[in-house]
DRENKOLTI-468835 format. One line per 2 residues: for each residue x, y, z of N, C-alpha, C, CB. Coordinates in pm, whole numbers, plus 32768, in hexadecimal, padded with zeros to 4 digits. Atoms other than C-alpha are relative to their C-alpha. Glycine has a CB too. Layout:
REM residues N
X Y Z X Y Z X Y Z X Y Z; ...;
//
This chain:
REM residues 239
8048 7FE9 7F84 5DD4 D982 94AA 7FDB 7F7E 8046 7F85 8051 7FE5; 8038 8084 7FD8 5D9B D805 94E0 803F 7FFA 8074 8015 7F84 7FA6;
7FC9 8030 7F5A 5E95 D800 9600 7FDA 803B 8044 8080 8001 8030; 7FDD 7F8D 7F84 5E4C D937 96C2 7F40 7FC6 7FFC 8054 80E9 7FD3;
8038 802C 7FE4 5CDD D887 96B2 7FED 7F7D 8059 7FEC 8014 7FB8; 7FFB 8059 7F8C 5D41 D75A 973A 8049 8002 8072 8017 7F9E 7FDE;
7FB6 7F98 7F90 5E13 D815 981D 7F63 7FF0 808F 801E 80E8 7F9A; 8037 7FE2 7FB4 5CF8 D8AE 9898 7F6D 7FA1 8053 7FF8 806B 7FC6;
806B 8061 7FC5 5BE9 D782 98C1 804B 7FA4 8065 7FB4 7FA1 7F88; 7FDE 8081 7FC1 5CE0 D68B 9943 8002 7FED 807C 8067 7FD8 7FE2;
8038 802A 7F9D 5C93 D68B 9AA8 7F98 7FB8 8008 7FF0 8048 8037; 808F 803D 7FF4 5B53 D63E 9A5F 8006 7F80 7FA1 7F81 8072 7FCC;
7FCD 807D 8039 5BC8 D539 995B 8045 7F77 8040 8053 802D 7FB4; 7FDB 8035 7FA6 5C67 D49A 9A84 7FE5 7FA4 8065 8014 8039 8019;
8033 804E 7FBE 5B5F D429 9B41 7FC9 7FA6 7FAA 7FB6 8034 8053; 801F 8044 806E 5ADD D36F 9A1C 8044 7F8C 7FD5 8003 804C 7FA9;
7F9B 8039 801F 5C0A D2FE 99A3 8080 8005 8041 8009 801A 7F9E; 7F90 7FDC 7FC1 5D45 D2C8 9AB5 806F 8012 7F8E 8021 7F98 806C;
7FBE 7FF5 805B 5E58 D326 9A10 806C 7F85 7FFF 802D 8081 8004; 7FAD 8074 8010 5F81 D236 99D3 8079 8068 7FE7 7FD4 7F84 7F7F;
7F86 7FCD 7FFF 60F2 D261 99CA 802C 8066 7F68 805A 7F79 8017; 7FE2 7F79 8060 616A D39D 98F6 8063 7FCB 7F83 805B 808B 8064;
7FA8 8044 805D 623E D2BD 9856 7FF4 7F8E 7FB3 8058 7FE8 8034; 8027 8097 8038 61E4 D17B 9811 7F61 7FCF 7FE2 8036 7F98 8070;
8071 8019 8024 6078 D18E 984E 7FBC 7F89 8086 8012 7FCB 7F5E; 8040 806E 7F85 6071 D06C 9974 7F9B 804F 8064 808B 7FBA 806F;
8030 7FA5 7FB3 5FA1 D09E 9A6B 8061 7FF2 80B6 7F49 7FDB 7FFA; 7F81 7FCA 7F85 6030 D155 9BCC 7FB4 7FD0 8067 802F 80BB 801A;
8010 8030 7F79 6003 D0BB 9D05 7FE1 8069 8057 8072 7FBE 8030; 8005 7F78 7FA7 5FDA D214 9DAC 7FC7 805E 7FB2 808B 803C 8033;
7FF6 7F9F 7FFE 5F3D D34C 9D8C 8059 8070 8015 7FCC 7FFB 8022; 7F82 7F92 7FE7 6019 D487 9D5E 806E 7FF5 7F9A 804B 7FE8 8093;
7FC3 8045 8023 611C D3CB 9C98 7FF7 8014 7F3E 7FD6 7F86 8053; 8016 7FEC 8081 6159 D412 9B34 8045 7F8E 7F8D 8031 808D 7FEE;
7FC6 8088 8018 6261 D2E9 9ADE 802F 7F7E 8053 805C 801C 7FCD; 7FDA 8091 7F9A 628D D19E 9B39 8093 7FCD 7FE3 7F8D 7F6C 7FD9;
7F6A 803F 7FED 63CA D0F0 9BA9 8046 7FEC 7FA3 800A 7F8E 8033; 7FC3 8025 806C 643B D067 9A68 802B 808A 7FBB 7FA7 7FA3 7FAE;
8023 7F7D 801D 63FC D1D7 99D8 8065 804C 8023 7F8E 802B 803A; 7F8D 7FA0 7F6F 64BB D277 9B02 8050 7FD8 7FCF 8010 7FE6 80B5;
7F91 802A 7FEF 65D8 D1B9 9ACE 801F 7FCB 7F8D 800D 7FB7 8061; 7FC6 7FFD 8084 65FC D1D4 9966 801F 80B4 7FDC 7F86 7FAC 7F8C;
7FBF 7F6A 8014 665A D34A 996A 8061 801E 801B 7FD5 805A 8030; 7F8C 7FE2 7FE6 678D D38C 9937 804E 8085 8020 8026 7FD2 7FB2;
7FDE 7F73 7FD7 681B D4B2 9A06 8093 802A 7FB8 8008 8009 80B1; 7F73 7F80 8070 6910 D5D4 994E 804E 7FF3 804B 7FF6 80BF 7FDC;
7F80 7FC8 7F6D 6A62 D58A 9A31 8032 80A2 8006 80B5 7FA1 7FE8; 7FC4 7F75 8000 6AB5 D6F9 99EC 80E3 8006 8054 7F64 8069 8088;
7F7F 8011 8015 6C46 D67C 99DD 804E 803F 7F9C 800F 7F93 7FF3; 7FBC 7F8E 8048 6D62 D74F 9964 7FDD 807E 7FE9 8014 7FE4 7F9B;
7FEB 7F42 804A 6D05 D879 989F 7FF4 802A 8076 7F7D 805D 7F83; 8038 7FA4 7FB1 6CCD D97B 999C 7FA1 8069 7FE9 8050 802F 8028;
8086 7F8B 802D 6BEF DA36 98C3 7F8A 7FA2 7FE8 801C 8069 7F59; 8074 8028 801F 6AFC D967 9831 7FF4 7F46 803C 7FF4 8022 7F54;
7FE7 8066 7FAF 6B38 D81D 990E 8038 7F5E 7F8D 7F5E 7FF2 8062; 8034 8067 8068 6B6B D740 97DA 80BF 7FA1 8000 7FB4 806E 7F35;
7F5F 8019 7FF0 6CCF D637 97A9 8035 8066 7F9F 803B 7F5B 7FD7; 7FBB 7F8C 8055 6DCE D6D6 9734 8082 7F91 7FD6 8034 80AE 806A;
7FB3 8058 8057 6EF3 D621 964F 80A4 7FEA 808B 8025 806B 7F38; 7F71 8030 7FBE 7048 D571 9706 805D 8052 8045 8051 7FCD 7FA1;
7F92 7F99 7FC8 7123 D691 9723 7F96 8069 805B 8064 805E 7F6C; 806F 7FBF 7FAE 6FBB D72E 97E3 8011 809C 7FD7 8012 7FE2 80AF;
801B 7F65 804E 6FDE D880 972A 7FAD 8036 7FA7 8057 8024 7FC2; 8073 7FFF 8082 6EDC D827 95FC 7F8A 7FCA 803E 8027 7F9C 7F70;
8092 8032 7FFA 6D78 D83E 961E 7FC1 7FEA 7F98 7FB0 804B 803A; 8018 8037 806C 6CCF D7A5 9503 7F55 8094 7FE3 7FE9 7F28 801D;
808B 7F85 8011 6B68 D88B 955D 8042 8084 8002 7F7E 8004 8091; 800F 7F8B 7FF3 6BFF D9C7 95B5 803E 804C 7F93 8026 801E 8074;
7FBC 7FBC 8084 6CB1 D9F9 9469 7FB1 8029 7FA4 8056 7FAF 7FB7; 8071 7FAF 8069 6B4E DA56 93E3 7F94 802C 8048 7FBD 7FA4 7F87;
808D 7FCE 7F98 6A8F DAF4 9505 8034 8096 7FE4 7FF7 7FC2 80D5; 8007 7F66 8009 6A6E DC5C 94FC 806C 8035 804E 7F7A 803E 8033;
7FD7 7FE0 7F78 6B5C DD1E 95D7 7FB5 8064 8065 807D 802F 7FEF; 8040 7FB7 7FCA 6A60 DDEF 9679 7FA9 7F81 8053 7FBE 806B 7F9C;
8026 807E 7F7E 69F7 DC8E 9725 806F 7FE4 8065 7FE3 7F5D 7FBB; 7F77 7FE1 7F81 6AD6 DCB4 985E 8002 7F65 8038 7FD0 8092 80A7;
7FFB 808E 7FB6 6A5E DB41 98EB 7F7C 7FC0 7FED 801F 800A 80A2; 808B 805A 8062 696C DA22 987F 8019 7F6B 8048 801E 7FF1 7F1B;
7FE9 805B 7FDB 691A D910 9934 7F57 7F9C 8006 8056 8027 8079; 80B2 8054 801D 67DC D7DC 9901 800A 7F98 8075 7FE0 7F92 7F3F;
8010 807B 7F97 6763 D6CF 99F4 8013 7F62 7FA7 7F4B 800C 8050; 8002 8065 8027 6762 D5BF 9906 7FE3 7FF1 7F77 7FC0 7FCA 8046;
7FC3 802B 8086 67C1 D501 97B7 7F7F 7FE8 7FBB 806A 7F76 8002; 8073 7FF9 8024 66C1 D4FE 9695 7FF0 7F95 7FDA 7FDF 8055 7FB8;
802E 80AA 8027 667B D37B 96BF 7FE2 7FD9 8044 8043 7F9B 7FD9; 8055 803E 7F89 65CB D260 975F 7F77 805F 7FF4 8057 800D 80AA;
809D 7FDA 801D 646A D2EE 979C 7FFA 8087 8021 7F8B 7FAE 8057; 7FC2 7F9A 8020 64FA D442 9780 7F88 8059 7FAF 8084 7FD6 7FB2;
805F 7FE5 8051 6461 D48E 962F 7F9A 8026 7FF1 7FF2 7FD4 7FDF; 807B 8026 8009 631F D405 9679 7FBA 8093 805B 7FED 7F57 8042;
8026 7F69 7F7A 62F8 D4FE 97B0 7FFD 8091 7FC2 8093 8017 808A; 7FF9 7FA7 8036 6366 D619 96D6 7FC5 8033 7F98 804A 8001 7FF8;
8072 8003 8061 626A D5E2 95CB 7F95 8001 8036 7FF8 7F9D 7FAE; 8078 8012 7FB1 6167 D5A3 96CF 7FDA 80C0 804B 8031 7F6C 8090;
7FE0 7F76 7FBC 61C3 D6DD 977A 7FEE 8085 7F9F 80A0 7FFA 8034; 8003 7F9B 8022 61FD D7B8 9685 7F83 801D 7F51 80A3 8012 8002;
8070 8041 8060 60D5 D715 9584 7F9D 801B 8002 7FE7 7F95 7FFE; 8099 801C 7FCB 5FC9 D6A9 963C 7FD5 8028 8080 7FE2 7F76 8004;
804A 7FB5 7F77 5FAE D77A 976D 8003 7FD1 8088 7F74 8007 7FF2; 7FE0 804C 7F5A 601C D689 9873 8035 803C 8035 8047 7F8B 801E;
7FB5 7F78 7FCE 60A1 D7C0 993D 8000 7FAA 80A7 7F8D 80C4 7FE8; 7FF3 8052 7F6C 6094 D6C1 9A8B 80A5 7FF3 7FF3 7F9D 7F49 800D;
7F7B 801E 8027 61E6 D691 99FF 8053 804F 8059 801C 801C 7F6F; 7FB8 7F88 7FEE 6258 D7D8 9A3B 8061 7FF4 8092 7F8E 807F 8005;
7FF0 8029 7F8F 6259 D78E 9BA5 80A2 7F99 800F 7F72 7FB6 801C; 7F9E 8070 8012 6322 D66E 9B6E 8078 800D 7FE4 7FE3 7FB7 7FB0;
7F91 7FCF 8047 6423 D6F6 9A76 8052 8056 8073 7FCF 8059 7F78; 7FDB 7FC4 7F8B 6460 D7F1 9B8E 804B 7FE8 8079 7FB1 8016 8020;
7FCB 8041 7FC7 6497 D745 9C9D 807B 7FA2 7FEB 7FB4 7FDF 801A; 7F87 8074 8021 6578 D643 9C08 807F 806A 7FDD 7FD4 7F84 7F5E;
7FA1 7F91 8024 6628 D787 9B86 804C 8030 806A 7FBF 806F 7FCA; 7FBC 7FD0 7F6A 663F D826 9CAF 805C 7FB1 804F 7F99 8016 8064;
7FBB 8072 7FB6 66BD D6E8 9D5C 8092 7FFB 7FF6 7FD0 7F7F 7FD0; 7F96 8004 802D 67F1 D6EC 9C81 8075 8069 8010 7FE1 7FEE 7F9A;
7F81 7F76 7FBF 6933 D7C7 9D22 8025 804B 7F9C 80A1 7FCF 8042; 7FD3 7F9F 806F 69AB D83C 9BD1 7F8D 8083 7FDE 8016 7F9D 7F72;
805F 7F8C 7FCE 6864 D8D7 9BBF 7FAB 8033 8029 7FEC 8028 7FE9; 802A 7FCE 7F74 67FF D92C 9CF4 8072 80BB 7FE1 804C 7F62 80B0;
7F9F 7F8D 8009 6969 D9FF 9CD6 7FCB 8081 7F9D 808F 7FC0 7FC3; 8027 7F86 8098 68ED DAAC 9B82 7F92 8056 804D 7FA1 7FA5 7F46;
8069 7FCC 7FC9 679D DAF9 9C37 7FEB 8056 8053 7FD1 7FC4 8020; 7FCB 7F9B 7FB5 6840 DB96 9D48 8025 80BE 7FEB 8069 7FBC 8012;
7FA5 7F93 800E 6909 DC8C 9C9A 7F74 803E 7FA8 80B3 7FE1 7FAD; 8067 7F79 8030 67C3 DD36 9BCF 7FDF 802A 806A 7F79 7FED 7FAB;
8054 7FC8 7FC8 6708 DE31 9C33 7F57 8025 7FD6 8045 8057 8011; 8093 8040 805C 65D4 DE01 9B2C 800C 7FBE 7FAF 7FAC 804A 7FBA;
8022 8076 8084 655A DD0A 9A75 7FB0 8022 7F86 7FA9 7F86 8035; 805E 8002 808E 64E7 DD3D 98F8 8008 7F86 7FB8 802A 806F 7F95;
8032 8084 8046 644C DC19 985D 8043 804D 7F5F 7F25 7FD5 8013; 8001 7FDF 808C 6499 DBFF 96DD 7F8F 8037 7FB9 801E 7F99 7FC0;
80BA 7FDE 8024 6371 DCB3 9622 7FD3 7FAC 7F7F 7FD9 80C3 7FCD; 8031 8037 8094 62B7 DC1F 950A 7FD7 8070 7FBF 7F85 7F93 7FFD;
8026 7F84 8064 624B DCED 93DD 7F48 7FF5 8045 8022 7FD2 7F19; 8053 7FFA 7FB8 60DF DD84 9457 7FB9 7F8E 7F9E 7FCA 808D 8024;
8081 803E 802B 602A DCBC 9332 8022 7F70 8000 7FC8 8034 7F70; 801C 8063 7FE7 60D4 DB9A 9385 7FC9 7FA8 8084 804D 7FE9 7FD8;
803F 8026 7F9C 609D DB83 94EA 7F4F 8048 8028 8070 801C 8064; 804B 801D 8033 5F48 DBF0 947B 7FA6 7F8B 7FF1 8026 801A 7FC6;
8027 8070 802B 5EF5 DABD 93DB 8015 7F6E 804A 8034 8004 7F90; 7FE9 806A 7F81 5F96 D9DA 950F 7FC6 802B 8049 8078 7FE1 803E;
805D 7FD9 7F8E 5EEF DA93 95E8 804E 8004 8079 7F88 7FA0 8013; 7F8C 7FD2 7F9C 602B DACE 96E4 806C 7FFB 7FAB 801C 7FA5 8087;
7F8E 800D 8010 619D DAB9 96EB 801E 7FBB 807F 8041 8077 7FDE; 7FAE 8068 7FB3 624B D9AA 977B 804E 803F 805F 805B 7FAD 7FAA;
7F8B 7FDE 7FD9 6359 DA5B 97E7 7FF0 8043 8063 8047 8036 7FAF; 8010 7FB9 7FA9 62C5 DB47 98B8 7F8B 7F96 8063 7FD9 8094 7FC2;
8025 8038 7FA3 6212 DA47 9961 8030 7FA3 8075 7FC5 7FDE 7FD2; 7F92 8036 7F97 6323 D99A 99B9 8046 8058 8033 805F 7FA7 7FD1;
7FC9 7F94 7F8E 63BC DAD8 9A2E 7FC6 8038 807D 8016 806E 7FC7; 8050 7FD8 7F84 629B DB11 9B01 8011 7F8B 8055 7F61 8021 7FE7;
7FCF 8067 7F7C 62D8 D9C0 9BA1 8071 8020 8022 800B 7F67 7FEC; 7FBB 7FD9 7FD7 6416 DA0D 9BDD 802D 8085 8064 8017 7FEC 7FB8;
803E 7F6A 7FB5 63DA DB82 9C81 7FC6 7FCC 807C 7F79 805F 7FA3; 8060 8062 7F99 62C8 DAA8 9D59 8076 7FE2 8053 7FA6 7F63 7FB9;
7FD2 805B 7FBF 63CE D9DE 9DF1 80A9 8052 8030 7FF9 7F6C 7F9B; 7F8C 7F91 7FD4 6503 DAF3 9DF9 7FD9 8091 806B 8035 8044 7F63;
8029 7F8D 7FBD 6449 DC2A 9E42 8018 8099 7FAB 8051 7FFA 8089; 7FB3 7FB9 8078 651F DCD8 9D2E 7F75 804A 7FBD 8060 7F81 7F86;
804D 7FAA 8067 6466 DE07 9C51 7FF6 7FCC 7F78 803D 8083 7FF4; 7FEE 8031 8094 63DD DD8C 9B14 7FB1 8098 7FC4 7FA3 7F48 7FD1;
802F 7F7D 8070 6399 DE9D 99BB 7FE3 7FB3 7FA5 806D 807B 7FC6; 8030 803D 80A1 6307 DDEA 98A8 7FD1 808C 7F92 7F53 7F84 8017;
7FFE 7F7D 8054 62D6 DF51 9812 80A2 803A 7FC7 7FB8 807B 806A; 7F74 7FB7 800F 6443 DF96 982D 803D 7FD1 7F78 806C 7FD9 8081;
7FAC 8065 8079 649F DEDB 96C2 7F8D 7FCB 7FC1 806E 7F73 803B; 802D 802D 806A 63DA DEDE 959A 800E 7FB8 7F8A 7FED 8034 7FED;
7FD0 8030 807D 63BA DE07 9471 7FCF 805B 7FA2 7FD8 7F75 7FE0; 801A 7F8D 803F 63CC DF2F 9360 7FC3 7FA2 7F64 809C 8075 7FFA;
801D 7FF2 807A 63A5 DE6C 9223 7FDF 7F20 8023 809E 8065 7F7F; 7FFD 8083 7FF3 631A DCE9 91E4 806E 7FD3 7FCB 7F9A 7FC6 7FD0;
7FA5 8030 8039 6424 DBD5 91A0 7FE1 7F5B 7FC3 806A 8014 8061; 8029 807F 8043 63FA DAA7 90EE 8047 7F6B 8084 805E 8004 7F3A;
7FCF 8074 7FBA 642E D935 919B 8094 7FF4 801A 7FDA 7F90 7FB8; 7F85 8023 7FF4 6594 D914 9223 804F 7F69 7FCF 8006 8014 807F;
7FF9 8076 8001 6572 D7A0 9219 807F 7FC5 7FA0 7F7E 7FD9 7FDE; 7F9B 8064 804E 6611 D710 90C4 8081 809A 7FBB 7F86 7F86 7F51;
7F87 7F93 804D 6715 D852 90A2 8087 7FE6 804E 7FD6 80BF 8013; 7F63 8035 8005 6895 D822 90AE 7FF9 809E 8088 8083 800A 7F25;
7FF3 7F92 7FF4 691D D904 91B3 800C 807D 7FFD 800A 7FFB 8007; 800B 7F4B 8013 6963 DA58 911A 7F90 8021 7FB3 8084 804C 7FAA;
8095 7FD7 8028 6828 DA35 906E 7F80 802D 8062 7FCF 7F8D 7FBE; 804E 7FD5 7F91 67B8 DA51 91EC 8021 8059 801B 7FF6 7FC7 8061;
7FAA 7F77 7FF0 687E DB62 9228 7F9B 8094 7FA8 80BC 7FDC 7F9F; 8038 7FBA 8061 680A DC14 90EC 7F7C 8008 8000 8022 7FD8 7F95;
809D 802A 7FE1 66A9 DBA4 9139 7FA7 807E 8069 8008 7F55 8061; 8019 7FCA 7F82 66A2 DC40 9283 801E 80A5 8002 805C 7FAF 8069;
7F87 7FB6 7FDD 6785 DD7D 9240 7F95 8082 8008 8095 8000 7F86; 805E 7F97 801A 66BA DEC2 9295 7F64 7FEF 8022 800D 8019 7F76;
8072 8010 7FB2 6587 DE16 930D 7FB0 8019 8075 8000 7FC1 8005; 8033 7FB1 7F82 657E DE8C 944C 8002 8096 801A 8043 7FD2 8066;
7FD3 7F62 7FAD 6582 DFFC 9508 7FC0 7FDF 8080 7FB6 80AC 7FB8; 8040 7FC6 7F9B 653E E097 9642 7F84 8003 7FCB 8032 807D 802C;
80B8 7FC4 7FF5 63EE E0B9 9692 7FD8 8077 808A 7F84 7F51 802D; 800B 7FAA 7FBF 6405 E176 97AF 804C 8066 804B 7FD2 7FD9 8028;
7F89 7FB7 7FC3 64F5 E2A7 9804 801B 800A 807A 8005 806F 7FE5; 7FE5 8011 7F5D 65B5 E283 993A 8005 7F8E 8043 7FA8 803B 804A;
8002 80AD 7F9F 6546 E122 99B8 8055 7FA6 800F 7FAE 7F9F 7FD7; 7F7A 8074 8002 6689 E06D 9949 8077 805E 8034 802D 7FB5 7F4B;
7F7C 7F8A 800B 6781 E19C 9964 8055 8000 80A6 7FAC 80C7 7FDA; 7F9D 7FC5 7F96 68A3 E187 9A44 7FDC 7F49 808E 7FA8 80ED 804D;
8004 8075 7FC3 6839 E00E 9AC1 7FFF 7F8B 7FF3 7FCC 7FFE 8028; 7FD5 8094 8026 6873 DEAF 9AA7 7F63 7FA4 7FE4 806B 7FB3 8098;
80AE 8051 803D 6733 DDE7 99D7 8067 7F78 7FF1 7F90 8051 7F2C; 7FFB 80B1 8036 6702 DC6F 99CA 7FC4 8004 7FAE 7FCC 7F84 804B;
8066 8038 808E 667A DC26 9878 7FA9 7F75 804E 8080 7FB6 7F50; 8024 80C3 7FF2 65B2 DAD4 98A1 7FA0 7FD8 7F89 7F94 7FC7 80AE;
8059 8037 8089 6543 DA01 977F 7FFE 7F89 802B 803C 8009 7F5E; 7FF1 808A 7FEE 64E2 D8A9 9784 8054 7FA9 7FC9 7FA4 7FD2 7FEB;
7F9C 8083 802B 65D6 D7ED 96AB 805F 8076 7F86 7F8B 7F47 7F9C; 7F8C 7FC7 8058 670D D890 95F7 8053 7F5D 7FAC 8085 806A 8084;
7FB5 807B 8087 67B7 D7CD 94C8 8093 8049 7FEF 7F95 7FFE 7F34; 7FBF 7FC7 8018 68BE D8D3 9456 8048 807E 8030 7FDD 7FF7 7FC1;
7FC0 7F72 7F96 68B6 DA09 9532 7FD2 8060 7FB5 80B8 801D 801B; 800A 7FA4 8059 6835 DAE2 940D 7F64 8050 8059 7FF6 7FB2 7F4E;
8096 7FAA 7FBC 66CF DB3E 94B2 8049 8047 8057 7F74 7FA2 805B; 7F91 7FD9 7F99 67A1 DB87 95C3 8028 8088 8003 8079 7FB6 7FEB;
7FA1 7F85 7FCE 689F DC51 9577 7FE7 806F 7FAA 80A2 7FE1 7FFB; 8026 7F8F 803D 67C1 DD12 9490 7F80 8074 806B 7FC1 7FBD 7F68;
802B 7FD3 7F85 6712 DD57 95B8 8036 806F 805B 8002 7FA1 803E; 7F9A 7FA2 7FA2 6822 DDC9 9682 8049 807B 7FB0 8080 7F9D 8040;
7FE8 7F65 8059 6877 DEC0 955B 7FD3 804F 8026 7FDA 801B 7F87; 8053 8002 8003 6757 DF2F 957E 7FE2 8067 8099 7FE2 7F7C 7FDF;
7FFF 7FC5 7F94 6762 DF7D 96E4 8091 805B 804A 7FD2 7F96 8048; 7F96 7FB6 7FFF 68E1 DFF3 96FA 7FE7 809A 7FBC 8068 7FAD 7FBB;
8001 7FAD 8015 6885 E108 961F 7F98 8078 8039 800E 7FE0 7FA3; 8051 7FB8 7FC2 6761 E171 96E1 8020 801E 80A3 7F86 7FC1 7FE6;
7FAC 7FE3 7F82 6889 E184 97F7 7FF3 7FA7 8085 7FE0 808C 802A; 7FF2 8082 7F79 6862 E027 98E0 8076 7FF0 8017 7FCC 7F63 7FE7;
7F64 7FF0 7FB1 69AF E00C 99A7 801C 7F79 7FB3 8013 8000 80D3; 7FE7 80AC 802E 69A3 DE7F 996A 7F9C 7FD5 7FE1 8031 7F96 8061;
8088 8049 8034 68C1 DDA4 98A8 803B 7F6D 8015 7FC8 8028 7F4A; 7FDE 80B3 7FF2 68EB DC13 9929 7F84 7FD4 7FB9 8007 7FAF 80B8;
8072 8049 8055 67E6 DB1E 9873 8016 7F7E 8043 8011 7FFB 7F4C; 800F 80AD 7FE0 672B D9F0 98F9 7FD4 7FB3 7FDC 7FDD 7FD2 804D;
806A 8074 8023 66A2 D8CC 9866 7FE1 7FAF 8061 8027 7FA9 7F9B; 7FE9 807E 7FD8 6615 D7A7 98DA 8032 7F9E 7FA1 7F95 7FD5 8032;
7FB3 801D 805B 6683 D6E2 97BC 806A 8045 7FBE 7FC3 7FE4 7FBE; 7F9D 7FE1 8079 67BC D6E3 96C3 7FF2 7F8F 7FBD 809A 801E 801D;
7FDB 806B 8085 67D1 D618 9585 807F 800D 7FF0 7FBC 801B 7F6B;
//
């Protein structure tokens, strides 16, 4: 609950203490402003080159995708704003940690900014954040995911369901597991949560940082069987 406390004081923590860059900690020449120059211009944006599904390279003869040979196939298209380095990390630990939800904003925008997906963003018709299990987002006191989906919504206009996609069962840390241990991790974790809301229409997943595609495309299981036409997925990060 420590974040979704300092969540909720930090305006008022603000006048006290200005804040400093989200990344580094300097301090910002401006109000409004969440990173500074150096910051900015250490984020390295996702070119979303080759694949056509999940934007990622693809090998010489351009027929092999190295990700999509272990993404779900019920993930129709997957696309992130940016690489999980440079002060990347830091933002994503901050963000999804300690409650710095100013971010959100940020992540958003820079998201939005980006044509690959802008395009993805287009083609939904609701947005479902990833869910957390209730007792873990509980104990954070939100979900990331749907906060960055609400920035995103904000700035599209697009329908968001954070009801539409439950987490049915807890799952242990993804972190130090080999891929099909993510797979296997994930498998059955989700359902519908609400009949009808996905059925017969195109959902954006949105999570903050994908590694493997397994949250993902256990996701989009998840929602294929509860009859969504298409399930695309957005990060802002990829590892």
């Amino acid at each position: 609950m420590a974040g979704g406390f300092l969540a909720a004081f930090s305006p008022l923590l603000d006048l006290f203490y200005p804040p400093g860059c989200a990344g580094c900690g300097r301090k910002l020449e401006s109000a409004g402003i969440v990173l500074c120059e150096r910051c900015l211009a250490g984020i390295v944006k996702f070119p979303a080159q080759g694949c056509p599904r999940c934007g990622s390279s693809v090998e010489e003869d351009g027929l092999v995708c190295r990700l999509c040979g272990g993404l779900a196939g019920e993930l129709d298209k997957l696309r992130s704003a940016a690489w999980f380095l440079g002060p990347v990390p830091t933002l994503i630990h901050r963000f999804k940690y300690q409650g710095l939800h100013s971010l959100a904003q940020f992540f958003a925008e820079l998201t939005y900014g980006l044509e690959p997906c802008r395009e993805l963003i287009e083609e939904a018709e609701v947005v479902v954040p990833v869910p957390l299990h209730p007792w873990r987002k509980f104990r954070r006191g939100y979900n990331q995911s749907e906060i960055l989906g609400r920035a995103l919504v904000a700035l599209t206009g697009k329908e968001i369901d954070p009801a539409a996609l439950v987490r049915a069962r807890a799952t242990k840390s993804q972190t130090r597991l080999t891929p099909e241990q993510r797979r296997m991790n994930v498998a059955g974790a989700f359902r519908s949560g609400k009949a009808g809301s996905t059925e017969g229409r195109t959902v954006l997943l949105v999570d903050d940082v994908m590694t493997t595609g397994a949250t993902l495309g256990a996701c989009a299981h998840a929602l294929k069987q509860a009859g969504a036409k298409r399930v695309l997925g957005l990060t802002f990060a990829r590892a």
